[in-house]
C-alpha positions as protocol buffer text, in pm:
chain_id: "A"
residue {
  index: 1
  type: UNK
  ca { x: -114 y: 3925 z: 5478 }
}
residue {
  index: 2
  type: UNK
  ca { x: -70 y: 3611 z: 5380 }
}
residue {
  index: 3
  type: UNK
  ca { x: -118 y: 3424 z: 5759 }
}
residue {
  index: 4
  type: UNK
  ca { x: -477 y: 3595 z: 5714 }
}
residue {
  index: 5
  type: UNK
  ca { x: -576 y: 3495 z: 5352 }
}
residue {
  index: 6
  type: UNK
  ca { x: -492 y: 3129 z: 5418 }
}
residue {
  index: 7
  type: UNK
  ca { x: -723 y: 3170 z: 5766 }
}
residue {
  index: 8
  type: UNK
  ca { x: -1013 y: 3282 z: 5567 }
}
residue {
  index: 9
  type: UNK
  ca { x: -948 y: 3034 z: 5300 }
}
residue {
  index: 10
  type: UNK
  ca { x: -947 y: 2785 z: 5626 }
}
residue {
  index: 11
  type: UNK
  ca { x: -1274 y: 2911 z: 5771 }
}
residue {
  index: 12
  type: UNK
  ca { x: -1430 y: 2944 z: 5419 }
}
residue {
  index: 13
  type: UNK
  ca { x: -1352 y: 2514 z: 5395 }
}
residue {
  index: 14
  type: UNK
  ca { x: -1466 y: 2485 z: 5725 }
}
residue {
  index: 15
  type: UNK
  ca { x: -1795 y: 2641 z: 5646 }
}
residue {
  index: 16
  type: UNK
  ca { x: -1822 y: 2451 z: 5309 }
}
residue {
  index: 17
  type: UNK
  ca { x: -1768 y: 2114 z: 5508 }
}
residue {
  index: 18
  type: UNK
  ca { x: -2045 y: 2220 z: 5689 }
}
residue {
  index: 19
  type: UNK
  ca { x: -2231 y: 2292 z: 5482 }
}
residue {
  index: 20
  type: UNK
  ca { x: -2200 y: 1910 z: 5295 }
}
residue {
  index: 21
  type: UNK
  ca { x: -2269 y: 1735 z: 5640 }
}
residue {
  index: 22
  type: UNK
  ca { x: -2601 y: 1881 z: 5680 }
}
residue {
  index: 23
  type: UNK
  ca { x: -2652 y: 1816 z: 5267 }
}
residue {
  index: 24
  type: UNK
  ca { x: -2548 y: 1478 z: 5371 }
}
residue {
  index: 25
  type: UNK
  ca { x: -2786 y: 1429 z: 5697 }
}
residue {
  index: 26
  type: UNK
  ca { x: -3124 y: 1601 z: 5503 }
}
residue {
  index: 27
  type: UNK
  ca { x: -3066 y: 1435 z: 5176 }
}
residue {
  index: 28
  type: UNK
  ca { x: -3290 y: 1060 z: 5179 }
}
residue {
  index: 29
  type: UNK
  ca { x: -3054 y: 757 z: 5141 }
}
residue {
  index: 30
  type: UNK
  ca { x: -3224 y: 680 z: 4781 }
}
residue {
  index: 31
  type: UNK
  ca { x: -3118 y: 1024 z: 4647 }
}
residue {
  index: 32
  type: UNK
  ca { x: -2752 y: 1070 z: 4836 }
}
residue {
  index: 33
  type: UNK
  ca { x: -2677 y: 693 z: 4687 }
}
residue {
  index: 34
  type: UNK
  ca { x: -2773 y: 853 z: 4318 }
}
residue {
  index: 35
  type: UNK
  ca { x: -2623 y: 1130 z: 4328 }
}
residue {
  index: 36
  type: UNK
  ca { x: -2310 y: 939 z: 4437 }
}
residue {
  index: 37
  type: UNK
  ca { x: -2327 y: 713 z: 4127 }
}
residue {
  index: 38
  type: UNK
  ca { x: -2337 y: 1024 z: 3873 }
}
residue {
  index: 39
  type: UNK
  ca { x: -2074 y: 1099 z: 3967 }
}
residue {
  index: 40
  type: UNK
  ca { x: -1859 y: 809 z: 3992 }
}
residue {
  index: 41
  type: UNK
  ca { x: -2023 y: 758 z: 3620 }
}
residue {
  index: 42
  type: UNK
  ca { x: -1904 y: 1092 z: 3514 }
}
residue {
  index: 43
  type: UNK
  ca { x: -1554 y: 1042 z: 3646 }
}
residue {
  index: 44
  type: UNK
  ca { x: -1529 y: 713 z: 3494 }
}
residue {
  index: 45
  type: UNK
  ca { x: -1643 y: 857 z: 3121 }
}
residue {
  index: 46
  type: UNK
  ca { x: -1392 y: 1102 z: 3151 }
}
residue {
  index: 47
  type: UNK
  ca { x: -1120 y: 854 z: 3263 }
}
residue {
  index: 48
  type: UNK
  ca { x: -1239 y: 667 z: 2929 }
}
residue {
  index: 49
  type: UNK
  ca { x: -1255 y: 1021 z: 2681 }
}
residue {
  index: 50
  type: UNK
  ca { x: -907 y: 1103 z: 2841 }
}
residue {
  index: 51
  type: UNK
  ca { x: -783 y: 713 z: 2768 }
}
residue {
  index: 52
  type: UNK
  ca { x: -883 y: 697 z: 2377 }
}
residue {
  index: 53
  type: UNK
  ca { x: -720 y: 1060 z: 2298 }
}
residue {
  index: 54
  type: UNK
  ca { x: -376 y: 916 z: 2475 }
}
residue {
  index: 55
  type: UNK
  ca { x: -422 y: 620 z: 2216 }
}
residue {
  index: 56
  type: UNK
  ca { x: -540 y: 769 z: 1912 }
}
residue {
  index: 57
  type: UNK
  ca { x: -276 y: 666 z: 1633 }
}
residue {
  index: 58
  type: UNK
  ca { x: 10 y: 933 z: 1604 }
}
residue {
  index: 59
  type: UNK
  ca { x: 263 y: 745 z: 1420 }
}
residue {
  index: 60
  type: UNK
  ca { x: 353 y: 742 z: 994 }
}
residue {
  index: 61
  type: UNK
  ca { x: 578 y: 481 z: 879 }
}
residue {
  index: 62
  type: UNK
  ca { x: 830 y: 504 z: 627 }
}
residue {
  index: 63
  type: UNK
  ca { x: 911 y: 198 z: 450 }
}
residue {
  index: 64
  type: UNK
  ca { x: 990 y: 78 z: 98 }
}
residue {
  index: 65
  type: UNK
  ca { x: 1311 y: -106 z: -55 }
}
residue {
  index: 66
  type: UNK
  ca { x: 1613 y: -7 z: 55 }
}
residue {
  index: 67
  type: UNK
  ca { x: 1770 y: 288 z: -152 }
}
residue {
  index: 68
  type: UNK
  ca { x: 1445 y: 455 z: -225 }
}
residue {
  index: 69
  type: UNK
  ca { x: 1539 y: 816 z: -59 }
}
residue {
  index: 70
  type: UNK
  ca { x: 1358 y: 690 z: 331 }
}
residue {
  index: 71
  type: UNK
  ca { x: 1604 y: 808 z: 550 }
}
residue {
  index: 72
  type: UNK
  ca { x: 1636 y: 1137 z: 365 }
}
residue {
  index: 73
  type: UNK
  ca { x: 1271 y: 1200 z: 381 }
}
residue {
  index: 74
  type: UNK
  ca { x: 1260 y: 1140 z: 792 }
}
residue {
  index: 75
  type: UNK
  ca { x: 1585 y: 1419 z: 811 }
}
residue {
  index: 76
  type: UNK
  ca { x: 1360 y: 1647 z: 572 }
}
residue {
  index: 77
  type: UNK
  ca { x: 1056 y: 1634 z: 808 }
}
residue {
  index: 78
  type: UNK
  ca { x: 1269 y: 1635 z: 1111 }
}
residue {
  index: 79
  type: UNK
  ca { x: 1524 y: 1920 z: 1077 }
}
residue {
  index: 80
  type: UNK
  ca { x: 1478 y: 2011 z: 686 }
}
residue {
  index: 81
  type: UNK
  ca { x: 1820 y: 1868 z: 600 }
}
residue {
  index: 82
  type: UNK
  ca { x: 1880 y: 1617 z: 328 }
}
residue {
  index: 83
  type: UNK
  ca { x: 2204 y: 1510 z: 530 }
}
residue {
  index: 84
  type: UNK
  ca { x: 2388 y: 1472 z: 282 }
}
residue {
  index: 85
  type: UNK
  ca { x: 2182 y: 1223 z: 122 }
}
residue {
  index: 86
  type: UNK
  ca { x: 2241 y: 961 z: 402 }
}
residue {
  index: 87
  type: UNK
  ca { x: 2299 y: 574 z: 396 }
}
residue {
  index: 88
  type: UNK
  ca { x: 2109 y: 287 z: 358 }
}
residue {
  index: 89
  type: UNK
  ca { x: 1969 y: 288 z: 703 }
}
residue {
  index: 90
  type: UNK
  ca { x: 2060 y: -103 z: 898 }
}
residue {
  index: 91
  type: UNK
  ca { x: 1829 y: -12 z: 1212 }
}
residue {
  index: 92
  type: UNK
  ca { x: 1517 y: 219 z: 1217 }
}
residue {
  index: 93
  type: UNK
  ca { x: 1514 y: 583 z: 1258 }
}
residue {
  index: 94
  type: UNK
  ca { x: 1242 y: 696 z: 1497 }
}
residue {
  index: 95
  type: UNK
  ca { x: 1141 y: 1045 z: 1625 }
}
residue {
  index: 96
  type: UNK
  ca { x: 864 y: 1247 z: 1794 }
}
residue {
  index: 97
  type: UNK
  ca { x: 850 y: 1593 z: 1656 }
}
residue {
  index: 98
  type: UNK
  ca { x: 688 y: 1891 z: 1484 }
}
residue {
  index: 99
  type: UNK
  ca { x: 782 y: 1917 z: 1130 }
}
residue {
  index: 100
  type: UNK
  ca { x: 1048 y: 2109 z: 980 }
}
residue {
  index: 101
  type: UNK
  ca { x: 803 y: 2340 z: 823 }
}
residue {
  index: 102
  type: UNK
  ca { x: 552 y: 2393 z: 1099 }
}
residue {
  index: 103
  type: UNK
  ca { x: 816 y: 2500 z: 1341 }
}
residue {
  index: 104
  type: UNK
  ca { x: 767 y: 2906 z: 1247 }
}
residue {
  index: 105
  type: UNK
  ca { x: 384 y: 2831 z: 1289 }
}
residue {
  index: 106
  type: UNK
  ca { x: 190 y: 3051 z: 1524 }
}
residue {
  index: 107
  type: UNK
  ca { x: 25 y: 2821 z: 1783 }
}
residue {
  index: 108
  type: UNK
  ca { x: 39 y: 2494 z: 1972 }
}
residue {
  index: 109
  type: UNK
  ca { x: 117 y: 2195 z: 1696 }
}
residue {
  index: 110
  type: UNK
  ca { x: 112 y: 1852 z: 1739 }
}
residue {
  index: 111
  type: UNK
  ca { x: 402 y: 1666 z: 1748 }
}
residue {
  index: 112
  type: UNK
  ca { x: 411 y: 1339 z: 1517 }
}
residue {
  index: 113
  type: UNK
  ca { x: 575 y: 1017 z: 1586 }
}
residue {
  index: 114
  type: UNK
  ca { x: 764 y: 946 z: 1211 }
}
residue {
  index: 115
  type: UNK
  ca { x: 970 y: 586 z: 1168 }
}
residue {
  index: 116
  type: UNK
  ca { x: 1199 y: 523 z: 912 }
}
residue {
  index: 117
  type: UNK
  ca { x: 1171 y: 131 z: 899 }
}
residue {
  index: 118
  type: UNK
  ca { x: 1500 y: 19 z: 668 }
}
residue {
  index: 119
  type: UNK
  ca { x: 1403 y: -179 z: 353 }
}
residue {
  index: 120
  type: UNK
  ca { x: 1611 y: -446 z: 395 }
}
residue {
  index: 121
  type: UNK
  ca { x: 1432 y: -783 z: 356 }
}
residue {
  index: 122
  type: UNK
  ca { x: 1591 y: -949 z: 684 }
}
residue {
  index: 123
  type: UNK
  ca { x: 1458 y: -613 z: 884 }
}
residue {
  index: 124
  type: UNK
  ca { x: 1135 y: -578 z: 742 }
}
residue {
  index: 125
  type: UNK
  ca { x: 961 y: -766 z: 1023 }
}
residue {
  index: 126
  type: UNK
  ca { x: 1034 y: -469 z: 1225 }
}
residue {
  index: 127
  type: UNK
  ca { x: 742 y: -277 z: 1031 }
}
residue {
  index: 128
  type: UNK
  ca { x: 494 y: -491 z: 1237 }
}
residue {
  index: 129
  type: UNK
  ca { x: 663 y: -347 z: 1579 }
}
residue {
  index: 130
  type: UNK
  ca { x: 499 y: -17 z: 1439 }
}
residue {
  index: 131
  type: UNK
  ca { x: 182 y: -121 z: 1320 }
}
residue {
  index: 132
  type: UNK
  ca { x: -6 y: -59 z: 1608 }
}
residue {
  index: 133
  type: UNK
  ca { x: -10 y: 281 z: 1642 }
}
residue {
  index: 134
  type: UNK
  ca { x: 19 y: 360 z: 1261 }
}
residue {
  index: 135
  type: UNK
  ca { x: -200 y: 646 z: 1161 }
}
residue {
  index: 136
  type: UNK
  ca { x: -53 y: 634 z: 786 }
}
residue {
  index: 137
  type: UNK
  ca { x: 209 y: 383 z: 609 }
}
residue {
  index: 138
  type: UNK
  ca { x: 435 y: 592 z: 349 }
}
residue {
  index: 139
  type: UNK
  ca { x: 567 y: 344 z: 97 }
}
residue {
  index: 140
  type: UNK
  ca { x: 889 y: 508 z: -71 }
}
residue {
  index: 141
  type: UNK
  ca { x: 944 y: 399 z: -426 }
}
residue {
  index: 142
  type: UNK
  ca { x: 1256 y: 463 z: -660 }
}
residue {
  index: 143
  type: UNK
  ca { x: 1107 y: 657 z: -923 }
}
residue {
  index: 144
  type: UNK
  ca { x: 1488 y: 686 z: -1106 }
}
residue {
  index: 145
  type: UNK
  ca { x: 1555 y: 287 z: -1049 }
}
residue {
  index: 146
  type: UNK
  ca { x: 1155 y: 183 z: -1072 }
}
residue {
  index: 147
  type: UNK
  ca { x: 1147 y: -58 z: -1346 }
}
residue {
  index: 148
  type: UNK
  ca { x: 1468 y: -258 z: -1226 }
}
residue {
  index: 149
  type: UNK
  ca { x: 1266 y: -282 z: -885 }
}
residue {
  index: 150
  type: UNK
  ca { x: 956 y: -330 z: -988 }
}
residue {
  index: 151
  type: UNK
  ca { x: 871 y: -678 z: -896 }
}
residue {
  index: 152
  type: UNK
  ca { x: 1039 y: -679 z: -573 }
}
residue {
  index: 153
  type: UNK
  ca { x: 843 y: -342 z: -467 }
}
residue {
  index: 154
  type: UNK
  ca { x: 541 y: -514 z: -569 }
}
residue {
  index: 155
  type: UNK
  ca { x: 567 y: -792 z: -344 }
}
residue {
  index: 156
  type: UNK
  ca { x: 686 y: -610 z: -26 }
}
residue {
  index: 157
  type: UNK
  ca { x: 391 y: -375 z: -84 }
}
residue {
  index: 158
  type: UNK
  ca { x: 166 y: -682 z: -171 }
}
residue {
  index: 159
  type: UNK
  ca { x: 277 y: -763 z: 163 }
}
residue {
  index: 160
  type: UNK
  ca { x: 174 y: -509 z: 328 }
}
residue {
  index: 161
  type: UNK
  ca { x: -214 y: -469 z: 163 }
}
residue {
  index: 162
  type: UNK
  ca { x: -248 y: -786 z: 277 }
}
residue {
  index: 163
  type: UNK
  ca { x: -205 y: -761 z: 627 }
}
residue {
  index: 164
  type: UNK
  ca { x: -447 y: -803 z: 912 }
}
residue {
  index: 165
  type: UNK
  ca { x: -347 y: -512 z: 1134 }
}
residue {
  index: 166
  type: UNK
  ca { x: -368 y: -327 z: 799 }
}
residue {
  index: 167
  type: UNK
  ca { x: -699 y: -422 z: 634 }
}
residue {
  index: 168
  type: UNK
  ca { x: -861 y: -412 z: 959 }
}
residue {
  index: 169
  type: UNK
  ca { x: -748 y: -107 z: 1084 }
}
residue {
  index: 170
  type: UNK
  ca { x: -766 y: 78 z: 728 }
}
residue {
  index: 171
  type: UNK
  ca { x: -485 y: 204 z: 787 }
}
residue {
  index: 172
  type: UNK
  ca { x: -435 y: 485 z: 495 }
}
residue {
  index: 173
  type: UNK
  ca { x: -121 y: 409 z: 264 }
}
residue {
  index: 174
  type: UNK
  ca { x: 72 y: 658 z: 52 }
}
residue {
  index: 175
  type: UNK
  ca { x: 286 y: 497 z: -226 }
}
residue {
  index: 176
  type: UNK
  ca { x: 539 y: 829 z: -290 }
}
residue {
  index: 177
  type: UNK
  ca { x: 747 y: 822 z: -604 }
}
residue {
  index: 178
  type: UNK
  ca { x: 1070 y: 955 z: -514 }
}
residue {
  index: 179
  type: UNK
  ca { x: 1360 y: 1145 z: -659 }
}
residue {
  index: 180
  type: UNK
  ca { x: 1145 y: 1279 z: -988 }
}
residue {
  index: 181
  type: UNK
  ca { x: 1330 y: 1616 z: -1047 }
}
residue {
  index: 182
  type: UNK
  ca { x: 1558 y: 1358 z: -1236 }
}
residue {
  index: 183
  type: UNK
  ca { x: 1505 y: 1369 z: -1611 }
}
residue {
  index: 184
  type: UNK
  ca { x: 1449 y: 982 z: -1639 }
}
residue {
  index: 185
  type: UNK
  ca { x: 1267 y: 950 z: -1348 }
}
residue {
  index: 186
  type: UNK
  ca { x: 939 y: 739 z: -1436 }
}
residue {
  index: 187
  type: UNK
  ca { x: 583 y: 937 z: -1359 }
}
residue {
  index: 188
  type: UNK
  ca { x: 330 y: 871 z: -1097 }
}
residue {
  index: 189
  type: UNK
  ca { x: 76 y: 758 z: -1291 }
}
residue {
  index: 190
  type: UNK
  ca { x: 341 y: 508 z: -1478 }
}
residue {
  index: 191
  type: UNK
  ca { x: 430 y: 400 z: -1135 }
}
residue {
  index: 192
  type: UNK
  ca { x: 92 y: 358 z: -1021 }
}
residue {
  index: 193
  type: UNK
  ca { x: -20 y: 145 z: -1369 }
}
residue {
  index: 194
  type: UNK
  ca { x: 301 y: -119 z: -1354 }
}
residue {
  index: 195
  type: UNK
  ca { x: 264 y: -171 z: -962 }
}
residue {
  index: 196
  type: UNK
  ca { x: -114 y: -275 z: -986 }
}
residue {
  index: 197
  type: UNK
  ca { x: -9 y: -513 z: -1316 }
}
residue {
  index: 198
  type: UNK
  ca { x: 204 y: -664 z: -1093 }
}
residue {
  index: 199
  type: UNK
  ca { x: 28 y: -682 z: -796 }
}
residue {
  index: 200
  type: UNK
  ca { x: -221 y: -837 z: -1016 }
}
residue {
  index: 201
  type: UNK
  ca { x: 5 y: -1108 z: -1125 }
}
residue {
  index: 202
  type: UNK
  ca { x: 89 y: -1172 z: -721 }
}
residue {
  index: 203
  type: UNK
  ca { x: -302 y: -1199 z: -653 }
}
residue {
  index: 204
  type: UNK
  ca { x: -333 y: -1472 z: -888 }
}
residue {
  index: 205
  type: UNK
  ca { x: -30 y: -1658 z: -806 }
}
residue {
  index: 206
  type: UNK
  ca { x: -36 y: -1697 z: -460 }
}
residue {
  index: 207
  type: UNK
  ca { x: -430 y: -1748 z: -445 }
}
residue {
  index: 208
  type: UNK
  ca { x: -322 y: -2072 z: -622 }
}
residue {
  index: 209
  type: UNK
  ca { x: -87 y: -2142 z: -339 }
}
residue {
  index: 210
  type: UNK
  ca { x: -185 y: -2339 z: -41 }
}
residue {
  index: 211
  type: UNK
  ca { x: -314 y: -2134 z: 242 }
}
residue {
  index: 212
  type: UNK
  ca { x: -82 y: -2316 z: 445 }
}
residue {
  index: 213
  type: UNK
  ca { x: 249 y: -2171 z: 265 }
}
residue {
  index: 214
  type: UNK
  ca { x: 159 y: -1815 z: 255 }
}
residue {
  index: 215
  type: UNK
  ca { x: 141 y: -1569 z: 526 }
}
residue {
  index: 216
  type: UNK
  ca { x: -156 y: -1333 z: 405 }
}
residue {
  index: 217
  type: UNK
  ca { x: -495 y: -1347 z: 554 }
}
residue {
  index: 218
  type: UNK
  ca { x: -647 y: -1097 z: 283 }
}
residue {
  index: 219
  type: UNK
  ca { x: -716 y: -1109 z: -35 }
}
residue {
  index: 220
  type: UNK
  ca { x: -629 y: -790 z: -276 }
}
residue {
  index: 221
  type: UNK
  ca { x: -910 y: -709 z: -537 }
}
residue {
  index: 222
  type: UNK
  ca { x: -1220 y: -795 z: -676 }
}
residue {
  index: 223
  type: UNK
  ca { x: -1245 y: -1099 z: -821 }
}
residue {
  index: 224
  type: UNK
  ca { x: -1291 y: -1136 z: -1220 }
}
residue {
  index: 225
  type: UNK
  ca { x: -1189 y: -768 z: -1210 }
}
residue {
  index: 226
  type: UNK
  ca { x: -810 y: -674 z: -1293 }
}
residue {
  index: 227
  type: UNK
  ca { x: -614 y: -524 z: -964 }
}
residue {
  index: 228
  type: UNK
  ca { x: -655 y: -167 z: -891 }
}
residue {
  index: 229
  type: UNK
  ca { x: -539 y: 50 z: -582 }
}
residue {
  index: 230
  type: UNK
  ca { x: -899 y: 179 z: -557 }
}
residue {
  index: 231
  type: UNK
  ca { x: -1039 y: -190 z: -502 }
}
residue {
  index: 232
  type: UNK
  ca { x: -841 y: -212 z: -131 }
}
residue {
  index: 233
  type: UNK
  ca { x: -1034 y: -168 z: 164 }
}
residue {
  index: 234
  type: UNK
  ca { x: -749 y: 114 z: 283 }
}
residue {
  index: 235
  type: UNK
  ca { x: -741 y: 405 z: 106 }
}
residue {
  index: 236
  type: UNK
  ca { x: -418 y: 438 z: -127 }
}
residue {
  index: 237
  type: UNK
  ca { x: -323 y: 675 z: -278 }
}
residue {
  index: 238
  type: UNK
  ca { x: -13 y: 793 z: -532 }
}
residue {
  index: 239
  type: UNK
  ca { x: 184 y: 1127 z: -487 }
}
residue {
  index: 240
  type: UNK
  ca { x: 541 y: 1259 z: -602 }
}
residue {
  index: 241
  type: UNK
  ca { x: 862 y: 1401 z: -404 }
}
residue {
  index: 242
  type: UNK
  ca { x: 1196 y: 1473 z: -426 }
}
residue {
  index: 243
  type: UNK
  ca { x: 1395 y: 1422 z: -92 }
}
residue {
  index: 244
  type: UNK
  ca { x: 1696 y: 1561 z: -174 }
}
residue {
  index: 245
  type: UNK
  ca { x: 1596 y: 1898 z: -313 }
}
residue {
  index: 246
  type: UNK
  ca { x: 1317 y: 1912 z: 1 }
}
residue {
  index: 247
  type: UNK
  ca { x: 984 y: 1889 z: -244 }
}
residue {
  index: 248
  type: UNK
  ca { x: 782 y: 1686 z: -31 }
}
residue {
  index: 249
  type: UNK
  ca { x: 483 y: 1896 z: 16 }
}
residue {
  index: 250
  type: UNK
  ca { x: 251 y: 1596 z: -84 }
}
residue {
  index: 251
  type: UNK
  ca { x: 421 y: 1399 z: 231 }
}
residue {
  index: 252
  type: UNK
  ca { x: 350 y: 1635 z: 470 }
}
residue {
  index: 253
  type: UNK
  ca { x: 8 y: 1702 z: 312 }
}
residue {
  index: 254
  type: UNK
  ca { x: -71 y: 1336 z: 423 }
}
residue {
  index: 255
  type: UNK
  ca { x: 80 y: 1332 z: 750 }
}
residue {
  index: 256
  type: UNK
  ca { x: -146 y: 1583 z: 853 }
}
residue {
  index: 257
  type: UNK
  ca { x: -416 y: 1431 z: 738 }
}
residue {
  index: 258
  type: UNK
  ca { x: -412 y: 1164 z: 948 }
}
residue {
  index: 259
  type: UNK
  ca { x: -228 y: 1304 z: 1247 }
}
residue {
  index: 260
  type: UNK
  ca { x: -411 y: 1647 z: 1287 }
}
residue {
  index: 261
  type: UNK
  ca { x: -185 y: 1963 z: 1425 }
}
């Protein structure tokens, strides 16, 4: 049975070869050469459509001073463990996966490429290995420890607003208060006001620095107008979680955002 179906399938190419050599022979020159090029044109726009889906940004970065509840987050989205509350992270955690909470979903989901970058000033530079490819930055602040790290937060963050891949990418950024089921955890909105008061302070102090000693190509703000997060040309926005205990609902709610399932 099977000899015979692939003879017929052999006669019916024969016949369809054919078939395309007298297309080829009765068709003028001007209209074979035409036809040819539509379709090398299609071929090549699909090439092209099937090139910018590969490289459509899949990755959210974690990053923040060191302490601020990171690594705990990435374990969280990864496998939905707090593990054990982890340690200050010397090298970057990096992982393609579907989250935690998706995995019962009904469906195909879309796997998303999370880095834990550690907050360590000396390894910081590693954030711009990820830039690229950054669909969302998720700045992790210290909502327990916030007004000891205050200044220090500011700048790395001021940092970040200010770069080019950043800016000119507008590439979204989430600044995520961690570790608020604490009683004397600071809120959002606190968070949000002492972060652009010092941010604000930062604008005006390295403006009057020469542009040869600073690193930044943007500037943060409106001019004559006091710093806010809505002035950047990113979107920013403030939300709340708590690693440890697993809230972070308004994390995930922002990953998939940017990185659709």
């Amino acid at each position: 049975m099977e000899a015979d179906a692939l003879e017929r399938l052999m006669n019916q190419m024969q016949d369809w070869l054919k078939q395309a050599e007298e297309f080829i022979r009765q068709t003028p020159q001007t209209q074979l050469y035409t036809a040819i090029g539509v379709v090398l044109l299609t071929a090549v726009l699909l090439i092209l459509v099937r090139l910018f889906k590969r490289t459509k940004p899949d990755t959210i970065v974690l990053t923040g001073l060191s302490g601020g509840g990171k690594t705990v987050m990435f374990y969280q989205l990864q496998d939905g463990s707090s593990h054990q509350g982890t340690v200050t992270s010397m090298e970057p955690n990096e992982g393609t996966f579907v989250l935690h909470s998706e995995m019962s979903t009904k469906g195909k989901i879309k796997p998303v490429h999370v880095v834990d970058v550690p907050g360590h000033s000396r390894l910081r530079p590693k954030l711009d290995e990820f830039l690229p490819q950054a669909a969302g930055i998720v700045f992790v602040v210290d909502a327990l420890e916030f007004l000891v790290n205050c200044r220090a937060a500011s700048e790395y963050l001021y940092d970040i607003l200010t770069k080019t891949s950043v800016v000119k990418k507008k590439i979204p950024v989430l600044i995520i208060c961690n570790k608020v089921d604490k009683v004397t955890a600071h809120t959002k909105e606190f968070i949000r006001k002492q972060l652009e008061k010092e941010i604000d302070k930062l604008r005006v102090s390295r403006t009057a620095v020469s542009s040869a000693d600073v690193t930044n190509e943007y500037t943060l703000g409106t001019p004559g107008e006091a710093f806010a997060f809505s002035q950047c040309q990113n979107k920013v926005t403030v939300a709340e979680a708590s690693a440890l205990t697993g809230e972070i609902s308004q994390l995930k709610q922002f990953i998939r955002e940017h990185v659709k399932a």
